[in-house]
N, C-alpha and C positions, 0 to 999 in steps of 0.2 A: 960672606955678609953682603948685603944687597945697600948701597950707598943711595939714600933718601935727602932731599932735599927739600925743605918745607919753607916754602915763603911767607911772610909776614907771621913768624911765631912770638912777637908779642903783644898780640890782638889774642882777643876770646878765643877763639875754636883753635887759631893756629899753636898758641901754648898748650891749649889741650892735648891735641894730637903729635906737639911734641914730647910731651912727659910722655902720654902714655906708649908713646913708638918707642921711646928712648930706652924703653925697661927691658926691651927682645933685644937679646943675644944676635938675631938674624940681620937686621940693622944697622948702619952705621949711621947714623943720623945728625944732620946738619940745619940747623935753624940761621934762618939770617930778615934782618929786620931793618926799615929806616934807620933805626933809633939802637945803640946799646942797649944790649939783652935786661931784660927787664927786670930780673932776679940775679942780683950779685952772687959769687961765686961762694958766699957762704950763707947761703941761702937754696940751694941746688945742689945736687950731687955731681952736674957736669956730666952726666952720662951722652953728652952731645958737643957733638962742635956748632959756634954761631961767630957766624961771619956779616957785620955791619954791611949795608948792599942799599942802594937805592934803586930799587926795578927801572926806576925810570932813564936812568943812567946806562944805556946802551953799552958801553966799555966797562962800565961796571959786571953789569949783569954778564959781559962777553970771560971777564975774567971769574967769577962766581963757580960759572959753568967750567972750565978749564982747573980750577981749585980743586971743585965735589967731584965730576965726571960723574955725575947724579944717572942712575939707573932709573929712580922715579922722581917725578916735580911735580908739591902740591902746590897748588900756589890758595894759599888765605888772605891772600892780601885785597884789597879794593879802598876806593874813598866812597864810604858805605850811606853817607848822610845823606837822605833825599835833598832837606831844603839846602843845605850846601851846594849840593851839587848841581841844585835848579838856578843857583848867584855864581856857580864856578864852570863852566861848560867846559873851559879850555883844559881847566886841571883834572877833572873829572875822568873826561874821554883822553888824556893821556897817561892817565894810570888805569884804566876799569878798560883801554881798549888798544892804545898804542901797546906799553908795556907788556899786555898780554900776548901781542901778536909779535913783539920780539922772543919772547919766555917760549911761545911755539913753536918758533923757528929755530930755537937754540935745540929746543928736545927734540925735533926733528933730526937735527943734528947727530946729537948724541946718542940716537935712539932710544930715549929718555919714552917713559910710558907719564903723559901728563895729565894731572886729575888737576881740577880746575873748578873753582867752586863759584857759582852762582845765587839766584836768589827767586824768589816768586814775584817776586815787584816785576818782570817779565810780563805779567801779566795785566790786561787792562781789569779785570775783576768784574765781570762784567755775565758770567754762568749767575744764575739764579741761585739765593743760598737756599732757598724754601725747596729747590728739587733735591739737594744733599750731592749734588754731582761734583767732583773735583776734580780739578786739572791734572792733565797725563801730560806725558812726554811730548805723545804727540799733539797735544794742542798748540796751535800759532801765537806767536808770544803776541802781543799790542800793548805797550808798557806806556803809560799815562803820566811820567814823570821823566828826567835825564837823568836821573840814577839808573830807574830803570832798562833806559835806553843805550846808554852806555855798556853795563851788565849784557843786553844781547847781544848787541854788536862785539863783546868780547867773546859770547858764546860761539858764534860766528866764525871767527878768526881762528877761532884752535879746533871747531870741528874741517877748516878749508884746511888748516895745513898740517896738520897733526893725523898719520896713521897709527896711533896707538895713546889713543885719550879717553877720557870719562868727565863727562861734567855732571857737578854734584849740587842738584839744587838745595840750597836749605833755608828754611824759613824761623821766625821768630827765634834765634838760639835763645835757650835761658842758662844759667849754672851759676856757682858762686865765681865772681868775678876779683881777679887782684889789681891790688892796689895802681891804678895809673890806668887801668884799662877801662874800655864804654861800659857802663851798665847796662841790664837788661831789663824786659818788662818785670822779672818775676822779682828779683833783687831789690827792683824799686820800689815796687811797691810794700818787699816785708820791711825795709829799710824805714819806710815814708810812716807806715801802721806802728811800726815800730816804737818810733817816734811819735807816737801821737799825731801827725799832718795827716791832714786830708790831701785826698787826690782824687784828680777828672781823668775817667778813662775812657775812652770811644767805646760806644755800646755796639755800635754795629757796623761794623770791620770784621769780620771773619778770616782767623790765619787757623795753622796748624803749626802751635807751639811746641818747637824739637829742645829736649836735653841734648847739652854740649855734648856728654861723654856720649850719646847716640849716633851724633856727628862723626865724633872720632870711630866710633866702630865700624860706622857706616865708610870713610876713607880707608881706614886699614879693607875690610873686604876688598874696594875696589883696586886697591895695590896689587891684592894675591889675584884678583878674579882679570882676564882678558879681555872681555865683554867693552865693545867701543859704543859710547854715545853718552843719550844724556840720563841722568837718576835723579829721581824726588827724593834726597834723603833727610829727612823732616818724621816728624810724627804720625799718630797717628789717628786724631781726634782735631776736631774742626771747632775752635771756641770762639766768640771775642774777645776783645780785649777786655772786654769790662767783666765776662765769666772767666777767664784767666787772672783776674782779679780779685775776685769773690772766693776762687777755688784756694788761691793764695791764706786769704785772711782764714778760711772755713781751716783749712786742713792746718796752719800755725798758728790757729785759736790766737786773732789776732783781732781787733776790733773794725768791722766790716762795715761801719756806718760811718765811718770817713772815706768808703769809696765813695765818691758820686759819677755814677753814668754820665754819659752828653753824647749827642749824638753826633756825625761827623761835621756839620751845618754848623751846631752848636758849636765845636773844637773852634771852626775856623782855621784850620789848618792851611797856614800858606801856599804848602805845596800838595798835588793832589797821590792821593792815593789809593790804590784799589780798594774796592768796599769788598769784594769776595776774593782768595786766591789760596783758597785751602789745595792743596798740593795731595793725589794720590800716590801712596807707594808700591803701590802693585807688582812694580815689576823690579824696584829691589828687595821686596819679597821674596818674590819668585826668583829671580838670577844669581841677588848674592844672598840671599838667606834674611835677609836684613830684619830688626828686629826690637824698634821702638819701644820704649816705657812709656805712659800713660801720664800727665804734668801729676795727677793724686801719689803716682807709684814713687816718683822721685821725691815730691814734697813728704813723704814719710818715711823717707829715707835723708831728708837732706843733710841732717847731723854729721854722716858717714857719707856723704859725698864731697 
């Protein structure tokens, strides 16, 4: 059994990819979080150990490592909120850059293979949406925010010290969300519809809205695969938010005349953000096989998701 160590599992994608690792035999799986595991113990099967840990906490983390003797480390964790993290500079960059650069030094260590997930805010959004071109790997990050900037500079840190990593970009996660964890664009909005509320969505912001369970499969790949650097694992359709929106209401025959567009001008949004940052996957196509649903494929499945 190959002993996994998955940081921040109870955040969206990190729970994800904890159930779903948790259910292979090959495995031994270990989630650890700021906070007490998020689903009581009769609420879970337990097929996982979770160990309380604050990344930020050097001795902490030093004993973690010495606990798991972790063969692989995802790390899911980050302080993900732009405008926060444009008011929090100091807490931001010591969890999104210090903590990461210790988490690399440890798997350094233990010859830990570390996959390390990221984001598209990396990028200033700044490619034309009107050409259809999307960001690669090798494009140079220019991140317009300190979330963003944070985010790189952690990218940074574990490709200088780490000889056996993977960094995993992903953008817009959507999936059904539990209870105590951030919502997502697509939840929110069937929630909001749902509800009768209206809601303003940015009409022209261009992401490539990725399904959680896409995430996770896209992490599982990079575990088994040896392949060092970095992966777009996100979707595979370039919307905005406000057609991320519409697609929502259209396909949960939902009432789509309490969306109202606005444009980015209009939001006024405090902190800035990339107007384009659709993310290509090209080359976890190609390497791991990798292998997105489409936001219509999942929304007509979402009953059984």
């Amino acid at each position: 059994m190959r002993n996994i160590l998955i940081i921040g599992t109870n955040g969206f994608t990190g729970r994800q990819l904890l159930n779903d690792l948790s259910i292979h035999k090959q495995y031994n799986v270990t989630g650890c979080s700021l906070h007490p595991d998020i689903l009581p113990t009769s609420e879970n099967t337990k097929s996982y150990h979770f160990i309380e840990t604050d990344i930020r906490d050097e001795v902490a983390v030093k004993d973690l490592f010495k606990k798991v003797c972790p063969e692989v480390v995802v790390n899911c964790s980050a302080l993900s909120v732009p405008d926060y993290c444009e008011t929090h500079h100091e807490e931001a960059y010591i969890t999104n850059v210090t903590a990461v650069e210790q988490l690399a030094r440890l798997c350094e260590e233990y010859k830990s293979r570390f996959i390390h997930l990221s984001t598209d805010f990396v990028f200033d959004g700044k490619i034309d949406e009107n050409t259809g071109q999307l960001y690669t790997e090798e494009d140079a990050p220019a991140p317009v925010n300190y979330y963003g900037f944070t985010k790189w500079k952690g990218e940074e840190k574990v490709a200088e010290i780490c000889s056996n990593y993977a960094i995993a970009r992903v953008e817009i996660v959507y999936g059904k969300a539990l209870p105590g964890q951030h919502g997502n664009i697509v939840q929110l909005v069937m929630n909001r519809l749902k509800a009768g509320q209206e809601i303003r969505v940015v009409s022209n912001q261009w992401r490539t809205p990725t399904y959680v369970g896409d995430v996770s499969n896209g992490i599982q790949l990079l575990i088994e695969n040896t392949a060092n650097g970095i992966f777009h694992i996100c979707g595979d359709e370039c919307l905005t938010i406000a057609e991320i929106a519409f697609q929502v209401a259209d396909h949960m025959k939902l009432d789509r005349s309490l969306i109202h567009p606005a444009t980015t001008e209009e939001m006024q949004e405090s902190t800035p953000r990339p107007r384009f940052s659709g993310m290509s996957i090209g080359k976890a196509q190609t390497i791991l096989g990798y292998n997105p649903r489409k936001l219509k494929e999942v929304l007509m499945d979402w009953e059984n998701i």
